[in-house]
C-alpha positions, 0 to 999 in steps of 0.5 A: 583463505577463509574465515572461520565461522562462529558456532552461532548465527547473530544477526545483530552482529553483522547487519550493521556492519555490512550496510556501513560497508556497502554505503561507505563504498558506493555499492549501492550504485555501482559505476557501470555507465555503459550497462543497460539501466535499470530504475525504480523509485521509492513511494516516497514516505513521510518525513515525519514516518517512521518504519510500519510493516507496510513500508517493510514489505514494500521496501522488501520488494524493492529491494530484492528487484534492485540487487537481482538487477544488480546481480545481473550487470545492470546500472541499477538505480534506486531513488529514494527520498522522502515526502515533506507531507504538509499536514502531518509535519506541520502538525509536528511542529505545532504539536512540539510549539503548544508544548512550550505554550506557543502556537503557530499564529505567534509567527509569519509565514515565513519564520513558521517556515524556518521553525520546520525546517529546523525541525527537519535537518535535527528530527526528520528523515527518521525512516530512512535510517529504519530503511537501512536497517531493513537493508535497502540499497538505495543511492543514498547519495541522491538522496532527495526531498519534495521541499528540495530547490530542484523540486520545488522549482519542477512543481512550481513550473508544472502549475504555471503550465498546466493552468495555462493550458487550462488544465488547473483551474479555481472552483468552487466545489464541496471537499473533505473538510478537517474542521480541527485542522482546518484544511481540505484532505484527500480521500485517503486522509479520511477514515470511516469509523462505525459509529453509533448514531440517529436517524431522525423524521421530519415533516416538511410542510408543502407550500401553498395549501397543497397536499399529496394524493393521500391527504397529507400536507407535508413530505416526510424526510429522514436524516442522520444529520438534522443539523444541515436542514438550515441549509437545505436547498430542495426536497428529491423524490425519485421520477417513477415515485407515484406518490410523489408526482403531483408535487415535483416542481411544487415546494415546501416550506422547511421549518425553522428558516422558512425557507421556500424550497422546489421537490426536485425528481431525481434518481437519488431518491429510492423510493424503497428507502424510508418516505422515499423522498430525501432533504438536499443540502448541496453545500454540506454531502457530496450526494446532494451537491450533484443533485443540487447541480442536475437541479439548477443551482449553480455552485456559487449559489449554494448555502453555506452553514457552517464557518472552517471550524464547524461552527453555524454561520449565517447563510447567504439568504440571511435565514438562520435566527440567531440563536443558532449562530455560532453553536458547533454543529455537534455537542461539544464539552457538554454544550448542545449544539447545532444538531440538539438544538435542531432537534428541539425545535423541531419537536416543540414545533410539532415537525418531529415524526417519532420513531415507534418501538416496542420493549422486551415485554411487548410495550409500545413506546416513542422515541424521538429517534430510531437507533443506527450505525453510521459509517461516519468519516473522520480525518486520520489526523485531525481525529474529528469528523469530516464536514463535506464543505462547500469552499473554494479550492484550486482543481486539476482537469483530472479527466482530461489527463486520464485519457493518456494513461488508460490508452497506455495501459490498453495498448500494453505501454504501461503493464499492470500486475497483477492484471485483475487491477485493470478494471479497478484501474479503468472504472476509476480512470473513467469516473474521474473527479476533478483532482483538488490540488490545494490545502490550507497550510503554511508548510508546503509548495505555496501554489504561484498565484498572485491576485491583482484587482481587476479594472475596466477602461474607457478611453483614457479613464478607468475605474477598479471593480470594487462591487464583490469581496473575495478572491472567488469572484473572478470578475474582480481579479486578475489572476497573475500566474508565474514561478516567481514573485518577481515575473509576477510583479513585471507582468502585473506592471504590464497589465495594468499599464495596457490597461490604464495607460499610466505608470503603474507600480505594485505592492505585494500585500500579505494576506498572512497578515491577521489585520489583512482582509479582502475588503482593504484598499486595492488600489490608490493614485501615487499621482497624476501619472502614476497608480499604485496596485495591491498584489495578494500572494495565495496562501494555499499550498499544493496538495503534496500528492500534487508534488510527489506526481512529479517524483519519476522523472523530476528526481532525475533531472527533469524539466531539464531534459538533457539531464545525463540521468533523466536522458538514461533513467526515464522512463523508469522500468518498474514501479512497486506500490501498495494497491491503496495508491493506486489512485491517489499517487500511481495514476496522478504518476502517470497522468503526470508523466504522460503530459508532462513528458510524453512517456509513461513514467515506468514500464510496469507497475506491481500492486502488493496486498497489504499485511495484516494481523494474524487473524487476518483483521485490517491492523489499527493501533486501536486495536492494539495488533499494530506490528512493529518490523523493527522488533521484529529485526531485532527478534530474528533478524532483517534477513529473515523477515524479508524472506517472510515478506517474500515468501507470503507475496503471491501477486497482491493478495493480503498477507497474515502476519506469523511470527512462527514463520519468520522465525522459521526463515531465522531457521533457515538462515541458521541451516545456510550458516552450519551448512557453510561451516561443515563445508569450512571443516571440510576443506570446501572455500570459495569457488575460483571459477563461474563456470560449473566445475568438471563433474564425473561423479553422479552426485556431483553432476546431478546437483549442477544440473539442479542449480541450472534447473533452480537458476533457471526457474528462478529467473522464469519467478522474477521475470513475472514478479512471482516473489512467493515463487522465487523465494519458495524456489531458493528455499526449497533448493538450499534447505532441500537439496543442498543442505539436506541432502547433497551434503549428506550424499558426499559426507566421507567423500570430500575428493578434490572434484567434490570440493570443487563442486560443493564449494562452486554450487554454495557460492551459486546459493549464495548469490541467488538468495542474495537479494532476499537475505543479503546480510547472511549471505553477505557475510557467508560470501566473505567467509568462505574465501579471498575475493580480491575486495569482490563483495556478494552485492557486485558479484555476477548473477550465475551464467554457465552452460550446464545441461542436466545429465538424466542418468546421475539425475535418475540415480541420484532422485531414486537415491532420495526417494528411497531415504525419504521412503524408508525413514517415513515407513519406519517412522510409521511403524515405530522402527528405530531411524538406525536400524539396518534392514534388508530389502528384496527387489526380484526385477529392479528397474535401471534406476535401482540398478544404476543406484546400486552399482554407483551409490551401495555405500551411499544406500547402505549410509543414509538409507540403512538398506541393503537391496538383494535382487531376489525374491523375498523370505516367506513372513510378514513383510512391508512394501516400499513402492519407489518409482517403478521399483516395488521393494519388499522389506521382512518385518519378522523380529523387527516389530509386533504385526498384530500389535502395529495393526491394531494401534494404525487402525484405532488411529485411522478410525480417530482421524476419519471422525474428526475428518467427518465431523470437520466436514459437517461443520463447514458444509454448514453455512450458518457455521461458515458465515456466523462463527469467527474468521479464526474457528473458521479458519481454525476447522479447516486447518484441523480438516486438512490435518486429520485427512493427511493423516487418514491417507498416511495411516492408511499406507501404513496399514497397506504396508503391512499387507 
C-alpha cells in the first residue's frame, strides 16, 4: 500500500525524522556477525569543533562508502568518535574562566581537569549532532573519545613501550613555540601570513685586526629579525665563496654582546643572496640549528634569549646587558622592544649599514631598513607569531618507524589513492624529523614520566648528585617510566634500595605547585636505616596527534587483541582523509599501527582535495568567504549537498564552492519525487521481486538492460573510488533515462508488465542513489509500498541476472535520438515544440524500421513525426541525420528560408568574433598570468560557450541546405 506524496519536496520535513528512525533502531550497524566486515574510522574531529565544509565533504565520502557497503550485505562498521584536542579545548574553558574574572592558575591541576570535563558532558561534542544532520550512519552506540579510560590506558602503554624500546626519548631541540599560549605545536597549528616587514644590514667586525681581501674589516650580515643577534652563535659563508676564504675558521667580534664567535663554511650560505654570508642563531631558526649542529655546537650548549612569553632573558654566557633583560622581542602597547632597541644601538654605534633608495623625483635617500614581505608564521590559536625556541621536549624515533609504512606502500600492502601522493608521501617518510610528542598543558595524556634524583654508590655509602639543576640533565635523574603512579613508586623503592642498600620510602612531589622548583630538597635521611626520595610527576601532556595515532585499532579493542571487534575489524579496509593529514595524522597511523600491531592499520588510504571559494581562493574567516554547510542544509537540504560534494570529488583535486550546482542537485531530487508521484497515480508501487521483472515490450526491456548496464558501471566507480563518476553515473541515469524519458515512452500504456517494470526499476534508482541521497530516498522507498518494517538503509544492493536485449536497445536509443534531434532542430529554426511534421526516409536502416513497426504511436507522441518511406517532395527542406538514417523534413509553409538563414548567419558571424577575440586574450601570456583567476576563468567560460554556438549555427545553416 503506499503512501501518498505531498505535492512538494521539503527536506526539512523528513530528515530529522529518518536519522531518529535509523539510530533509534540500530540501523546504523546491523547485526550481521557472519558477513564480511567491512570498516572504517572517522578523522576524529575536535570536540570543541563545530561542522565547516571541510568536515561535510569528508563525512559525505564516508558516508556513501559505508551505506553502499551496507547495501551489499556487509557488516559494515563505521567508528566515530571525537578528539579531546589539548589546546583548543583547554583554551575553551580558559576563555569562558576570564569571563568570570578567573584563570586557570587559581586551580590544581587536577580541579582544572574537572572544570573540563564539566564543560565536555554540558557543551562538547557539538559536531557530532551536526553530523547527524548531514546524515552520517555512524554506530553511535561506540561512540568514543580520546580522553575515554580504555584510550587512555592504550596510549599511556604505548609510551612505556615505546621508550623502552628506545623509540621515545628526551631532547633537547628547537620547536614551533606560542609565546601566548605558552606551549609547543605542531606544524599544522602554524599559519604563514605575509606581512609587511625589514630587512636590516649589519657589520659584524672581524676579530683580531683581520680584514677580508677587499680591505674591509668586518662581515656584512642581513636579518628580518635583528633582535636574535643577542644569541647569535656563528657567521656562515658558503665553501666555494671566494670572498670569504680566508676568514673561515677565523671570528668576529658581534656588537652589543661582544661576543666572539667562528665563520663557519656551510652551504646554507648562498652566496647570490645579499653579502652571502649569514648571522647563525642556533637556538631561535630551525635553518641555524642544523648548521649550528654541522658546526660543532651541541644543543645544549646553544644560546637561549628569550623566556616562554618572548620576553629577553639572559644568556648562558651572561652576555646580554641589562637593559635589554625583560624587554618583549617586539614592540608591544607602544613600548619598544627587544627588536627596536637593537636597532638602535646598532645605529648609534655606527654597525648599521643604510639601505640606499631613491624617490619618485630621482633623489637619493637612506633608510635604515630596506622595505620586505615576510612570510611570517603564527599559531592558529594563540594568534601570535611563533618563536623557533630552543627547549626540552619528549621525541618519537620518527625515522625508525617510518621504515614499515613506506615498505608497505611499495609492496601494495597499503594503496594510496590517488597514487600521484606516493611521492609526496615517500619524499616525506624519508626526511623525516624527529616527531615532538609533548605539549605544555594541563588538559590531556599527562605523559607517564616520573623523576627521581639520581644517586652514586660506594660500598656502603652514597651520595645524591645535587651538582645540575633541571630535569634535562639527565645525569642527575633517573627517569622512572610506568602506566601508573603506583609501579612507579615500587620501582622507584627498588632503585633506590639496589642502590643505597637501605629502606627507602617515596614522596611524590607536584611540580604544579608554584612554590615548587627544581632547586628544592631532593632527598632527606628519615633516619639510620631509613631515606626518603622526592618523585616529580612530568607535567607535559602528549601531543593529541601522538593519541589520536592509535584510533584504528585502540577504538576496537586493542591492547587487547582478542577483543571480538579488534579480532574482525582490524585491519580497517579504508581510510578517507583530506590530503593536509596526510602526514600529521595518516602516516603517524601507520607508523603506529605498524609497530604496534604488525599491520597496517587499513588497506587503502583516499586523500580528497579541499573545498574552496567560488573564486577557487583558500576560504578564511579573514576573508570573510567561509562557507557554512549547515546553512547550506537548511537552504536546499542535506541530500543535495552531499550529491554536490559527490559529484565535484574527482580523486583529490580541490573543489569550488557553487551554490547554483547544489540547488541544481535540490532540483534533482525534486524530479525523483514527481517522477515517484506520476508513478503513484499511475498504479506504479513497490516492486515485489529482486529479480527484474518478465519484460516482452521494447521499452520495457530496453531500460532493464540500462539498470544492468548503470548497475554495472557503478560498481566499476565505487571500486576505484571514482565519487564524481559514480554520482554522475546515477544522476545521468535517474534524470535521463528514467525520468526524462522511459517515463514519457510509457505514458498512456501503464499494462501490467510496465507497471511492473517501471515500479521494479524505480525501486533499483532508489537503492543505488541511497548512499549519496539517503533521506529522499529513504522517504520515496517507504511511500511507494509496505516493506514489511524493510527500510531503504538495509535493503539489498541490486543483484539480477539481465543481459541487455540489442534490439529493443537499437529501437529504443533511435527513438531518443530522433526526440532529441527534432526538438533541437526545431528549437534552432524557431518552429513551435508541438507542431507535427512529416519526414521522408527512401532506405531507412533496420533501427528505423524496427522503431516504426513497434513504436509509430510513440514517434508520432514525443517526436511529433510522421516517417514516410519515400522520397521527398521537391522545396525547401532540413536534414535530420540519426544514426545511419538520413531523414529529409519539408520546410515549405513552416517557416521563412531566406529569413532564417539570414538571422543564423548574423548569429554565427557574432560568435566566430567573440570565439577569435576570446582566442587572442588567452593566447596572451601577460593576460594569462596578470589578470584575475576569475576574468581568466570568466574568458574561458565565455570561449567554450561562443564556440559551442559557432558548431550549432552552423548545423543549423546546414539544415537548411
Amino acid at each position: 500500500m503506499t503512501t501518498e506524496l505531498s505535492k512538494t519536496f521539503d527536506p526539512a520535513s523528513i530528515e530529522a525524522r529518518w536519522y531518529q528512525h535509523w539510530e533509534k533502531n540500530g540501523l546504523f550497524r546491523p547485526e550481521r556477525p557472519d558477513a564480511q566486515p567491512f570498516t572504517i574510522v572517522n578523522p576524529p574531529p575536535n570536540v570543541t569543533g563545530s561542522l565547516h565544509i571541510g568536515h561535510a565533504l569528508d563525512n559525505t565520502l564516508q558516508d556513501i562508502v559505508i551505506r553502499y557497503e551496507r547495501l551489499r550485505g556487509k557488516d559494515a562498521l563505521w567508528v566515530v568518535g571525537t578528539d579531546h584536542a589539548g589546546i583548543a579545548t583547554q583554551m575553551v574553558v580558559e576563555r569562558q574562566l576570564e569571563e568570570r574574572q578567573d584563570k586557570r592558575t587559581n586551580y590544581s591541576r587536577e580541579d582544572f581537569v574537572k572544570k573540563v570535563w564539566e564543560w565536555k558532558e554540558e557543551s562538547g561534542g557539538t559536531i557530532t549532532t551536526q553530523l547527524r544532520r548531514l546524515g552520517c550512519s555512524m554506530d553511535w552506540s561506540r561512540e568514543q573519545f580520546t580522553m575515554d579510560p580504555h584510550f587512555s590506558d592504550a596510549v599511556l602503554k604505548v609510551f612505556v613501550d615505546l621508550y623502552n624500546k628506545g623509540l621515545i626519548y628526551r631532547d633537547k631541540r628547537l620547536v614551533n613555540w606560542d609565546p601566548k599560549l605558552k606551549t609547543a605545536i605542531s606544524d599544522l597549528e602554524v599559519e604563514t601570513q605575509d606581512l609587511k616587514g625589514q630587512f636590516w644590514h649589519f657589520k659584524y667586525p672581524l676579530a683580531d685586526g683581520v680584514t677580508l681581501d677587499d680591505g674591509r674589516g668586518y662581515i656584512e650580515v642581513a636579518t628580518t629579525r635583528p633582535e636574535t643577534m643577542l644569541a647569535d652563535m656563528a657567521v656562515a659563508v658558503h665553501p666555494s665563496d671566494e670572498r670569504y676564504a680566508s676568514v673561515v675558521g677565523k671570528e668576529v667580534v658581534l656588537p652589543i654582546t661582544g661576543r666572539r664567535v667562528p665563520i663557519v663554511a656551510d652551504e646554507h650560505a648562498d652566496p647570490e643572496l645579499g653579502s652571502g654570508a649569514v648571522k647563525i642563531t642556533p637556538g631561535h631558526d630551525f635553518n641555524d640549528f642544523e648548521v649550528g649542529k654541522r658546526a660543532g655546537f651541541a644543543a645544549g650548549d646553544m644560546l637561549n634569549m628569550l623566556d616562554g612569553e618572548a620576553n629577553v632573558c639572559q644568556t648562558a654566557d651572561g652576555l646580554v646587558p641589562d637593559e635589554y633583560l625583560g624587554l618583549h622581542r617586539f614592540k608591544r602597547d607602544g613600548i619598544d622592544g627587544a627588536r627596536e632597541l637593537v636597532v638602535q644601538r646598532l645605529k648609534e654605534q655606527g654597525f648599521l649599514i643604510p639601505h640606499i633608495t631613491k624617490t619618485k623625483k630621482g633623489e637619493e635617500v637612506e633608510l635604515d631598513s630596506e622595505p620586505r614581505t615576510i612570510a611570517t608564521p603564527f599559531g592558529d590559536r594563540g594568534g601570535v607569531v611563533i618563536e623557533p625556541w630552543l627547549t626540552d621536549q619528549w621525541y618519537v624515533d620518527a625515522e625508525k618507524l617510518a621504515q614499515a609504512p613506506m615498505k608497505a606502500v611499495r609492496d601494495g600492502d597499503i594503496e594510496i589513492i590517488p597514487q600521484s601522493w606516493e611521492k609526496t608521501f615517500f619524499h616525506w617518510m624519508e626526511n623525516i624529523q624527529p616527531w615532538c610528542i609533548s605539549r605544555q598543558l594541563w588538559w590531556g595524556h599527562r605523559i607517564p614520566v616520573w623523576y627521581g634524583p639520581k644517586v652514586t654508590s660506594e660500598l656502603s655509602s652514597f651520595t645524591v648528585v645535587q651538582a645540575a639543576i633541571g630535569k634535562s640533565n639527565d645525569d642527575a635523574w633517573f627517569e622512572f617510566v610506568y602506566g601508573n603512579e603506583a609501579d612507579a613508586i615500587e620501582a622507584a623503592k627498588a632503585k633506590y634500595k639496589e642502590m643505597t642498600g637501605l629502606d627507602c620510602r617515596i614522596r611524590i612531589v607536584d611540580q604544579d605547585d608554584p612554590d615548587w622548583s627544581f632547586d628544592g630538597a631532593r632527598s632527606r635521611q628519615l633516619d639510620d636505616e631509613t631515606w626518603e626520595f622526592d618523585l616529580y610527576r612530568e607535567t607535559d601532556v602528549l601531543d593529541t596527534w601522538f593519541s589520536s595515532g592509535l584510533w584504528p585499532f585502540a577504538t576496537l579493542g586493542w591492547p587487547d587483541e582478542s577483543a571480538p571487534l579488534y579480532q574482525k575489524h582490524y585491519p580497517n579496509d579504508l581510510l578517507i582523509s583530506g590530503f593536509d593529514i596526510l602526514f600529521f595524522w595518516d602516516a603517524r597511523m601507520a607508523m603506529q599501527g605498524m609497530h604496534l600491531t604488525d599491520q597496517a592499520p587499513w588497506k587503502r588510504l583516499y586523500l580528497h582535495g579541499l573545498v574552496r571559494a567560488a573564486d577557487g581562493s583558500k576560504m578564511s574567516k579573514s576573508k570573510g568567504n567561509v562557507v557554512d554547510p549547515l546553512g547550506l542544509i537548511d537552504q536546499y537540504g542535506a541530500d543535495a549537498l552531499r550529491f554536490f560534494m559527490a559529484a565535484m570529488e574527482s580523486q583529490g583535486r580541490d573543489i569550488k564552492m557553487d551554490d547554483e550546482r547544489v540547488k541544481g542537485y535540490r532540483n534533482f531530487a525534486t524530479k525523483l519525487w514527481n517522477a515517484t508521484r506520476f508513478c503513484q497515480t499511475n498504479g506504479i508501487t513497490a516492486s515485489t521481486t529482486l529479480e527484474a521483472p518478465t519484460a516482452t515490450s521494447a521499452v520495457n526491456t530496453w531500460i532493464i538492460g540500462e539498470v544492468a548496464e548503470t548497475l554495472a558501471k557503478l560498481d566499476a566507480a565505487m571500486a576505484d573510488l571514482r565519487f564524481d563518476a559514480a554520482a554522475n553515473i546515477i544522476y545521468h541515469f535517474t534524470w535521463d533515462t528514467f525520468c526524462d524519458w522511459y517515463i514519457e515512452l510509457i505514458k498512456g500504456n501503464f499494462d501490467e508488465e510496465t507497471k511492473a517494470v517501471a515500479g521494479w526499476v524505480l525501486d533499483q534508482i532508489l537503492v543505488m542513489l541511497h548512499p549519496f541521497m539517503p533521506f529522499v530516498t529513504e522517504e520515496l522507498w517507504n511511500a511507494q509500498g509496505d516493506r514489511a518494517n524493510y527500510p531503504l538503509i538495509t535493503a539489498k544492493w541490486p543483484e539480477f541476472d539481465a543481459n541487455k536485449d540489442h534490439d529493443a536497445s537499437s529501437q529504443i536509443n533511435w527513438l531518443i535520438e530522433l526526440a532529441s534531434k527534432i526538438r533541437g532542430a526545431k528549437n534552432e529554426l524557431g518552429i513551435a515544440p508541438g507542431a507535427k511534421l512529416e519526414a521522408y526516409c527512401s532506405q531507412p536502416s533496420s533501427s528505423l524500421e524496427l522503431a516504426r513497426a513497434n513504436n509509430a504511436t510513440a514517434i508520432e507522441r514525443i517526436a511529433r513525426l510522421s516517417i514516410n518511406k519515400s522520397s521527398p517532395p521537391p522545396g525547401s527542406a532540413m536534414q535530420l541525420i540519426v544514426q545511419r538514417d538520413t531523414l529529409v523534413i519539408p520546410l515549405e509553409g513552416l517557416i521563412d528560408i531566406d529569413a532564417e538563414k539570414a538571422r543564423l548567419t548574423k548569429a554565427l558571424a557574432a560568435s566566430a568574433k567573440e570565439v577569435k577575440s576570446l582566442e587572442g586574450r588567452l593566447d596572451n601570456a601577460n593576460f594569462v598570468e596578470r589578470a584575475k583567476p576569475e576574468a581568466v576563468e570568466k574568458a574561458k567560460a565565455d570561449h567554450a560557450h561562443h564556440s559551442a554556438e559557432v558548431e550549432r549555427l552552423t548545423a543549423a545553416l546546414a539544415r537548411l541546405g
